[in-house]
C-alpha positions as CSV (number, residue, x, y, z in Angstrom):
1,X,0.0,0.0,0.0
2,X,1.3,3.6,-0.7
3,X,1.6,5.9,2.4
4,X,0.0,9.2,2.1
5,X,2.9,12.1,1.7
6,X,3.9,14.2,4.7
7,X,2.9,17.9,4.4
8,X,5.6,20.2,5.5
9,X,2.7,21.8,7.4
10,X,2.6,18.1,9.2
11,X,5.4,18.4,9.7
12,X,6.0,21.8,11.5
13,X,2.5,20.7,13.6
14,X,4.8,17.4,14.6
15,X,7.3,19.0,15.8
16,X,5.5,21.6,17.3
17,X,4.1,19.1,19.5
18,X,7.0,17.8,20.5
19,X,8.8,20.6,21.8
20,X,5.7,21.8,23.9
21,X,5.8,18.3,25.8
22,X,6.3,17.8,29.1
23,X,8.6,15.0,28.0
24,X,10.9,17.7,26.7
25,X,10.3,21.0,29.3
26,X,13.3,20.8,30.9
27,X,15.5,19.9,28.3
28,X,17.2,23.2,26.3
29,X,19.6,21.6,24.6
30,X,17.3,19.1,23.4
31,X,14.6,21.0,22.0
32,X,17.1,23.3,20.4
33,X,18.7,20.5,18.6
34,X,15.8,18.8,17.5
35,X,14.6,22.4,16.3
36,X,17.9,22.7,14.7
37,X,17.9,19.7,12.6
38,X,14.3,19.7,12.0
39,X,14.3,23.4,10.4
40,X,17.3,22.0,8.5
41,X,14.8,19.1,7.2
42,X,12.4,21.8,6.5
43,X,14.6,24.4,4.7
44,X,16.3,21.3,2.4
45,X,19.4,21.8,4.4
46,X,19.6,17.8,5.8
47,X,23.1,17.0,4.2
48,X,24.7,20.2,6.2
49,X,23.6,18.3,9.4
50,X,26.9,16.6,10.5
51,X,28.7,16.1,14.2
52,X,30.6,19.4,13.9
53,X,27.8,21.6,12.5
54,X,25.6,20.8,15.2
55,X,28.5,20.9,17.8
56,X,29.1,24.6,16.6
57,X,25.7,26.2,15.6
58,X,23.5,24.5,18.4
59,X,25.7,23.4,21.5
60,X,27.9,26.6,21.8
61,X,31.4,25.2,21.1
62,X,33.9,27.3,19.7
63,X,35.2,27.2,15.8
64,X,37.8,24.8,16.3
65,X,36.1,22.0,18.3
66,X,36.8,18.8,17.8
67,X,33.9,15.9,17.8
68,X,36.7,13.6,18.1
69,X,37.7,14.7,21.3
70,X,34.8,16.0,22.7
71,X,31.2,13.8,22.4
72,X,28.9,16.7,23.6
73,X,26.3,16.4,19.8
74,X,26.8,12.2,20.2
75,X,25.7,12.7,24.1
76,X,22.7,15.4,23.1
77,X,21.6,12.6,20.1
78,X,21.3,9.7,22.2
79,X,19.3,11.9,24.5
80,X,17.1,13.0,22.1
81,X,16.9,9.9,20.7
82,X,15.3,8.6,24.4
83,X,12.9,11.4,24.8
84,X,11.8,10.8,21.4
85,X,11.1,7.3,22.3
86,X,9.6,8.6,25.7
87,X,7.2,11.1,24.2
88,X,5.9,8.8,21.8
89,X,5.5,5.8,24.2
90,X,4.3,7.3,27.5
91,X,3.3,10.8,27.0
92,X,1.6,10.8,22.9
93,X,1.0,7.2,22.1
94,X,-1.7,8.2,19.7
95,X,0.1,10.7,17.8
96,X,-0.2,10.5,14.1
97,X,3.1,11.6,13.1
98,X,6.4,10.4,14.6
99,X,9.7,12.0,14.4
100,X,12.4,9.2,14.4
101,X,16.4,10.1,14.4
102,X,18.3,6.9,13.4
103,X,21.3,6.1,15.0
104,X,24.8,7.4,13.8
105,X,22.8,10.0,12.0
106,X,21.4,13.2,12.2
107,X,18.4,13.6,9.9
108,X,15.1,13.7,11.0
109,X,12.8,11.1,10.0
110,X,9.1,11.9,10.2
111,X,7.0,8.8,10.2
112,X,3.5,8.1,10.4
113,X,2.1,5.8,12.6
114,X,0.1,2.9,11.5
115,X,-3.5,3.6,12.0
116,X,-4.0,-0.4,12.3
117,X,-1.6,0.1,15.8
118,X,-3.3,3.3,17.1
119,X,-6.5,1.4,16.7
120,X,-5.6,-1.9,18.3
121,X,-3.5,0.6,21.0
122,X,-7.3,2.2,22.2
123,X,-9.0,-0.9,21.3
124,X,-6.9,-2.8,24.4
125,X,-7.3,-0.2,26.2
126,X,-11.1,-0.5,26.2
127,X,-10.7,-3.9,26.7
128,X,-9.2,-3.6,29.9
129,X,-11.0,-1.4,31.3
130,X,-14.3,-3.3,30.8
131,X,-12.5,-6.0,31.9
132,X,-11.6,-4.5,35.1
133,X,-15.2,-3.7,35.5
134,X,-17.4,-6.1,34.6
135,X,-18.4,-8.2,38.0
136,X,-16.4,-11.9,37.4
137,X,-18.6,-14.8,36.5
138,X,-21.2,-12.5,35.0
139,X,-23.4,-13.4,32.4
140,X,-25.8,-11.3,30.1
141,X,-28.3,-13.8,28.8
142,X,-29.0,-13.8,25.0
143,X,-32.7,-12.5,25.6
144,X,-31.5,-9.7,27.5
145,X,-29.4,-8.3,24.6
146,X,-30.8,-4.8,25.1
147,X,-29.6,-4.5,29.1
148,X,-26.2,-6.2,27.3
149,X,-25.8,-3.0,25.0
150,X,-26.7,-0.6,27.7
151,X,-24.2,-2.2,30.5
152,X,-21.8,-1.4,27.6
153,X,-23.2,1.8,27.5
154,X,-22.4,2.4,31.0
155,X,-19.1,0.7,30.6
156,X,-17.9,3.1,27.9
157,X,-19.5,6.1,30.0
158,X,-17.7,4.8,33.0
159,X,-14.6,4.0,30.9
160,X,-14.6,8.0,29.0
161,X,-15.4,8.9,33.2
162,X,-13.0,7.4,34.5
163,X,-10.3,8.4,31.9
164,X,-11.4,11.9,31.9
165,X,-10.7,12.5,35.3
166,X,-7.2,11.2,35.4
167,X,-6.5,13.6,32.5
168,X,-7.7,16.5,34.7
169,X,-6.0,15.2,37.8
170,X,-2.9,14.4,35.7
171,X,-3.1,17.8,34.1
172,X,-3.4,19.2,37.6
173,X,-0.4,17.7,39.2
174,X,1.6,18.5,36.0
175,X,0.7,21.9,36.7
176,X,1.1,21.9,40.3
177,X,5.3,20.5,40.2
178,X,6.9,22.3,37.5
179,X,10.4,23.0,38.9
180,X,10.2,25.8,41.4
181,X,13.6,26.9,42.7
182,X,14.4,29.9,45.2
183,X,16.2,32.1,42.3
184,X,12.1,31.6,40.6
185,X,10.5,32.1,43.8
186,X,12.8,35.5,44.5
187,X,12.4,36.8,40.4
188,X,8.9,36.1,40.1
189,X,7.3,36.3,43.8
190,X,7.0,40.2,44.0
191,X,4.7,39.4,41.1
192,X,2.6,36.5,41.9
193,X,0.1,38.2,44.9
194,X,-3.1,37.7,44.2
195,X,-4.6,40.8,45.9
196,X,-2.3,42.2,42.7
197,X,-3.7,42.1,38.8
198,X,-0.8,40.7,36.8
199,X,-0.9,41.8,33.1
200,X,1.0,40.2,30.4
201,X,1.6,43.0,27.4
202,X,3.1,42.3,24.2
203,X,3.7,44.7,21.5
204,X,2.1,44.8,17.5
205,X,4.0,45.9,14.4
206,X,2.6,48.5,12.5
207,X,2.1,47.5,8.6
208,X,0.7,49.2,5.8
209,X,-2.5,48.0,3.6
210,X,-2.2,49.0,0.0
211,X,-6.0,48.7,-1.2
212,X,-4.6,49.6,-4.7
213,X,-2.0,46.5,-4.8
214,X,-3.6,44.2,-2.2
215,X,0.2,44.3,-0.3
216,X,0.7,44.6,3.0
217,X,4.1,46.3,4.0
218,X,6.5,47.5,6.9
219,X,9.3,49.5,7.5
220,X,10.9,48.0,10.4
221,X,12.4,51.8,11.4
222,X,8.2,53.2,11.3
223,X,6.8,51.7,14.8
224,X,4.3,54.6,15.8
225,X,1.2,56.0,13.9
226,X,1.8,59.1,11.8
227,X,5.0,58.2,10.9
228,X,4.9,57.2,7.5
229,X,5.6,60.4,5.6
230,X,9.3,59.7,7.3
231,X,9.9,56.4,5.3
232,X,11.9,56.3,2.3
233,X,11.3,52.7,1.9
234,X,7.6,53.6,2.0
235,X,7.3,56.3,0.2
236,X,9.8,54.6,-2.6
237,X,6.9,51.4,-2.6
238,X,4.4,54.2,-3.9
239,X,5.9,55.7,-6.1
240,X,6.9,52.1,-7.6
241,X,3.4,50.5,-7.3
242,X,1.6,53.7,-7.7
243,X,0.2,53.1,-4.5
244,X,-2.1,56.0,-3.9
245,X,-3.0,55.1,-0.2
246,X,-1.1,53.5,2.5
247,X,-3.8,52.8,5.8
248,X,-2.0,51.7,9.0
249,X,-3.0,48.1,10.3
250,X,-2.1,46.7,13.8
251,X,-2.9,43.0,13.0
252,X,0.1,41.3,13.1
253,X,2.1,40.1,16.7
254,X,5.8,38.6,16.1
255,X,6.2,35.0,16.5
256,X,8.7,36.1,19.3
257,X,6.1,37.7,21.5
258,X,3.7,34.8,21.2
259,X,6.5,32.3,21.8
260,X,7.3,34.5,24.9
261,X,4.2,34.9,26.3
262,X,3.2,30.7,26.1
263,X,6.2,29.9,27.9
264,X,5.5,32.9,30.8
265,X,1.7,31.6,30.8
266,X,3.1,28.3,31.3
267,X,5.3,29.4,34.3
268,X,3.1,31.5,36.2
269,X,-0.5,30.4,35.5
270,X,-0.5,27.2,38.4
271,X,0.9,29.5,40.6
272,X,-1.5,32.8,39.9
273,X,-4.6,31.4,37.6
274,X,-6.0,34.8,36.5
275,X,-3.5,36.3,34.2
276,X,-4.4,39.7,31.9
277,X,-3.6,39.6,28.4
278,X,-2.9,42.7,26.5
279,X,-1.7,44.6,23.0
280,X,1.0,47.4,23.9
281,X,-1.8,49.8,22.3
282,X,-4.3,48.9,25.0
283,X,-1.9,48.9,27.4
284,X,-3.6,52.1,29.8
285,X,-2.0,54.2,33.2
286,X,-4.8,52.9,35.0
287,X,-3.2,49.3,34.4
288,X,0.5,49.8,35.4
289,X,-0.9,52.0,38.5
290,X,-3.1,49.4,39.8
291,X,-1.1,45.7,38.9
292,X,1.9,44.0,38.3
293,X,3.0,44.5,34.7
294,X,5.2,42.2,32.1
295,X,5.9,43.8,28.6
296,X,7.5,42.1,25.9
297,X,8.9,44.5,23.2
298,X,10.0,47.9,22.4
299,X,9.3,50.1,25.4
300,X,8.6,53.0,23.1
301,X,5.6,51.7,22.2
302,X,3.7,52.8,25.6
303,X,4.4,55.9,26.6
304,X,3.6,54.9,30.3
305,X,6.1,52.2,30.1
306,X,8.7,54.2,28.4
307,X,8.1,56.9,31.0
308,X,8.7,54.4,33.6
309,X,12.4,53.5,32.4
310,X,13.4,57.1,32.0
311,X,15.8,55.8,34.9
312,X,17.9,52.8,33.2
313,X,21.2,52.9,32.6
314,X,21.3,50.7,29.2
315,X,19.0,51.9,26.0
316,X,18.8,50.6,23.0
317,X,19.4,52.5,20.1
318,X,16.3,54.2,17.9
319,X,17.5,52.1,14.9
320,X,17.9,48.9,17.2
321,X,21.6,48.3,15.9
322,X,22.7,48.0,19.3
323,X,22.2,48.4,22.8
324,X,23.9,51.5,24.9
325,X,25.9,51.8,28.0
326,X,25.4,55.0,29.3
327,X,27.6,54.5,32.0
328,X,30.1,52.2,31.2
329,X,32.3,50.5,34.2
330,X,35.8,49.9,33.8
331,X,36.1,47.2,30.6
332,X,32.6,47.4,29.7
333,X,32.2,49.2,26.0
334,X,30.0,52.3,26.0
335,X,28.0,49.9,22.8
336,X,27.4,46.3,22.3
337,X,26.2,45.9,18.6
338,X,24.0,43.7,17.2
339,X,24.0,40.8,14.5
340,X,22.2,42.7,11.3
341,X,21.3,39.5,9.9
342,X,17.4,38.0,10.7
343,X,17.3,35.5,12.5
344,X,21.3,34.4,12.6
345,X,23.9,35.9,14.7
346,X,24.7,37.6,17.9
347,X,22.8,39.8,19.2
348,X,22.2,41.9,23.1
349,X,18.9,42.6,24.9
350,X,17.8,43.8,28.4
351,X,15.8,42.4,31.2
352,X,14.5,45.5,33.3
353,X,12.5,45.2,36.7
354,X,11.6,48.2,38.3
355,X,8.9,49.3,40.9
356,X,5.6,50.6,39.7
357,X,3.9,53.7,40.8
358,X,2.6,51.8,43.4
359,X,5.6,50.5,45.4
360,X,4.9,48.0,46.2
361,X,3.7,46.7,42.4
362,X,6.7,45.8,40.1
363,X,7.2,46.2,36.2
364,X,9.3,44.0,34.0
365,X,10.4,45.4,30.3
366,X,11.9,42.4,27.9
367,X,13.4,44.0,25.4
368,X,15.6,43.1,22.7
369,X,16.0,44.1,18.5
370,X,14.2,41.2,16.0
371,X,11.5,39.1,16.8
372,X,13.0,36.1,17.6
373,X,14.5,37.8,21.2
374,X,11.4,38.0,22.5
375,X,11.6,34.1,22.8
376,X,15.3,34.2,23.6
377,X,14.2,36.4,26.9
378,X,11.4,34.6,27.8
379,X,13.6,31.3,28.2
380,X,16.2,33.1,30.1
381,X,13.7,34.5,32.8
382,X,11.6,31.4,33.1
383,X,14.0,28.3,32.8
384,X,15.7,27.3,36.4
385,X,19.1,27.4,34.8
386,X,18.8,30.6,33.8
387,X,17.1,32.4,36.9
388,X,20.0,30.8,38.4
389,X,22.8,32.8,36.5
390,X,21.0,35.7,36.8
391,X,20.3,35.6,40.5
392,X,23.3,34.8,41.3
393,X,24.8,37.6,40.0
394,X,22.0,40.1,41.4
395,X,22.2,39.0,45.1
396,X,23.6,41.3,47.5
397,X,26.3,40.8,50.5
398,X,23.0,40.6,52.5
399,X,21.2,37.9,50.9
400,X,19.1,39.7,49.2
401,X,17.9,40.9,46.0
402,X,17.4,44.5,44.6
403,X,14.0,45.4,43.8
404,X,15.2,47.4,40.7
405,X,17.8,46.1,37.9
406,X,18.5,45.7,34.5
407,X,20.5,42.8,33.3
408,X,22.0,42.5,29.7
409,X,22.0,39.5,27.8
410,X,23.8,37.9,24.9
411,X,22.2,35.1,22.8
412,X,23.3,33.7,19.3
413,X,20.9,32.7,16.8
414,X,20.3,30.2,13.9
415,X,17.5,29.6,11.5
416,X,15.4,32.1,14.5
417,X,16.6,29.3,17.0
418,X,18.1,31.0,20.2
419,X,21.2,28.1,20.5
420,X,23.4,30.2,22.9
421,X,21.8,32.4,25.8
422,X,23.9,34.1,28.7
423,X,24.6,36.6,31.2
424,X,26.8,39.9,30.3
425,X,26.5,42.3,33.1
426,X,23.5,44.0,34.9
427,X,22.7,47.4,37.0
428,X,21.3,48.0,40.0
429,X,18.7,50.5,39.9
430,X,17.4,53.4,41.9
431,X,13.8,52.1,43.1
C-alpha cells in the first residue's frame, strides 16, 4: 500500500508538539537541537547536518572543536533519541506523526504511525478497562441483549469517566510541580500576589495595507502612527506601485512575542490562575498603577512604560543596531552591537524590573531588537538554569535581591533558533 505524503505543514504541527511536551520541558539543549535539525529538514538543508555543525551552531562550542575529542552532539543525540522514544511511548502514544532520528545520524525522520496500531492501541485499552469492571462470573443472557448493549453503554461512559478525570487530575499535578527553585521564587514572587492584577503586554507591528495592490508592507524603522511620511522605503513602494493610499493596520504580533508569552503563561499560571492579556496599544496608566506588569517588546511603544524606564542605565538605540551603555564600568564598551542578519547571529537585549507607581507593584520590560528575542528572553527568565545565572549575579552581601535592575543578555541565533543564551553584566537601579 502507498503511504500518504507528509505535508511540510505536518510536519512543523509534529514538531510543534513535541517541543511543547512535558517529555521535553526541561530539556534546552534538546529542543534546540531537534529544532535545529528539524528546520534544516524543512529548509532542504539535511546533508549540512553533520557532528561538527551541530557541535558549533546549536551546542555553543567554539570554531575549532573537535567531535573527536569532545562527544557533547553524540551525548545530546542519544538523548534525544530517548525522549523521542519517551514522548511517543508514554506521554503521545496516539500521535499521528512520529519523528524518528536513526542512529549514527542526524536527519530527522518523520513517520507516520500505522493507524492499524493506534486502533488496536485504544481498542486494548477499552478492553481492559471493561475487563476490570465487569463483575467476574457474569453473564448477560442472549434474551436480555438490550440491558447487554446498555451495561456497555455504561461501561464506555464509566470508561470515557473514568479516563477523563485522570487527564484533569494528571493535568493538575503536572501543573502543580513544574520545577520551582528559590532564584524563581525570589524573580517572580513580588509578582505573583493575588490581591495584585498581573498583566502580560506584548507589542504589535505597525504595517501598511495598499488597497490599490492588495500588499501589505513594513518598514521596520516606522513603529508609531503618523510616521509614514518619514519612510523612504515607504514612500519609494508608492511611487513604484503607484500606491495611492497606504492605511496603517495593527494585525500582526511577532512570533517572538507569542513564543514568549506561552512559555511565561506556562510558568506563572499554576501558581496565579488569572492572568491579563494585553496589545502594547491597549496597554492604559490605569493598568500599570493598579497591577503587576510584564511587557515584551520595544518600550517606546507605551508611553507609560517608556516613561517608567526614564531611569535605566542601558537603551537601545532608535534604529535597534545595538544596545547603549550609558555609564560604562571599567572594561565594559560604551555599545554592544548587534548581529544585522534576521534570525542568525549575535545579538544583546535587556531584562529590566523596576517598581511601579505603586511601590509595592513591580514592572518588568523584555526587550531586545528582532522578533526572535522576545523568545530568547522569555527562556532566560523562566527556565531554572537561567534564573540561576541571573540571581546569582544580582544577590547582594546581604542575601538579598534588589528590587530594581537591568540585566544585559547575549544570545546567538540560527534559522530564528536561540542556541546560545547568557549573562553579560547588569545594573542596579534606583527604586
Amino acid at each position: 500500500m502507498i503511504s500518504e505524503a507528509i505535508s511540510i505543514e505536518e510536519k512543523h504541527q509534529a514538531l510543534e508538539r513535541v517541543l511543547a511536551s512535558h517529555t521535553l520541558s526541561r530539556s534546552d539543549q534538546i529542543r534546540a537541537l531537534l529544532r535545529f535539525i528539524c528546520e534544516a529538514e524543512f529548509e532542504g538543508r539535511a546533508h549540512e547536518l553533520n557532528e561538527y555543525a551541530l557541535g558549533v551552531s546549536v551546542l555553543g562550542r567554539p570554531s575549532d572543536y573537535s567531535p573527536s575529542e569532545d562527544s557533547c552532539v553524540r551525548t545530546r543525540a542519544y538523548e534525544l533519541r530517548n525522549k523521542l522514544k519517551s514522548y511517543y511511548e508514554e506521554e503521545a502514544p496516539d500521535d499521528p506523526l512520529r519523528i524518528e532520528i536513526r542512529k549514527g545520524a542526524y536527519i530527522p525522520q518523520f513517520q507516520r504511525a500505522p493507524r492499524s496500531a493506534r486502533r488496536n492501541a485504544n481498542a486494548n485499552a477499552l478492553e481492559e478497562t471493561a475487563l476490570t469492571l465487569a463483575p467476574r462470573g457474569s453473564r448477560v443472557p442472549g434474551a436480555g441483549r438490550y440491558w447487554a448493549m446498555g451495561g456497555f453503554a455504561a461501561l464506555v461512559f464509566l470508561a470515557y469517566f473514568t479516563f477523563t478525570l485522570a487527564r484533569r487530575d494528571a493535568g493538575k499535578a503536572q501543573l502543580d510541580t513544574p520545577a520551582w527553585t528559590p532564584e524563581l521564587a525570589a524573580l517572580w514572587g513580588p509578582f505573583l500576589s493575588k490581591e495584585v492584577p498581573l498583566t502580560i503586554s506584548y507589542e504589535k507591528r505597525v504595517f501598511f495595507f495598499s488597497p490599490g495592490t492588495g500588499l501589505v508592507v513594513r518598514d521596520y524603522q516606522v513603529n508609531h502612527p503618523g510616521e509614514e511620511s518619514k519612510s523612504q522605503p515607504l514612500a519609494g513602494f508608492r511611487l513604484k506601485m503607484k500606491a495611492s493610499e497606504l492605511r496603517e493596520t495593527f494585525d500582526y504580533t511577532d512570533y517572538g512575542s507569542v513564543h514568549a508569552a506561552f512559555l511565561l503563561g506556562g510558568l506563572l499560571t499554576p501558581r496565579r490562575r488569572e492572568i491579563g492579556l494585553k496589545e502594547a496599544g491597549s496597554l492604559g496608566w490605569e493598568d500599570i498603577r493598579n497591577g503587576n506588569i510584564i511587557f515584551i517588546g520595544k518600550p517606546t511603544l507605551n508611553p507609560s512604560i517608556r516613561y517608567s524606564l526614564q531611569s535605566g542605565d542601558f537603551v537601545e538605540s532608535a534604529d535597534g543596531g545595538a544596545v547603549r551603555n550609558l555609564h560604562p564600568l571599567p572594561g565594559e564598551p560604551s555599545e554592544y552591537p548587534n548581529a544585522t542578519t534576521h534570525g542568525l547571529g549575535e545579538k544583546y537585549a535587556l531584562i529590566t524590573v523596576i517598581p511601579g507607581p505603586n511601590p509595592a507593584h513591580r514592572i518588568m520590560v523584555l526587550s531586545g531588537a528582532g522578533s526572535e528575542f522576545m523568545w530568547a528572553l522569555a527562556e532566560y527568565v523562566t527556565y531554572p538554569s537561567y534564573v540561576k545565572e541571573m540571581m546569582t549575579h544580582l544577590r547582594q552581601p546581604s542575601g538579598d535581591y534588589p528590587s530594581a535592575f537591568q540585566v544585559l543578555i547575549r544570545a546567538r541565533f540560527e534559522s530564528y533558533v536561540p542556541v546560545y543564551i547568557g549573562y553579560v553584566t547588569h545594573r542596579i537601579l534606583k527604586s
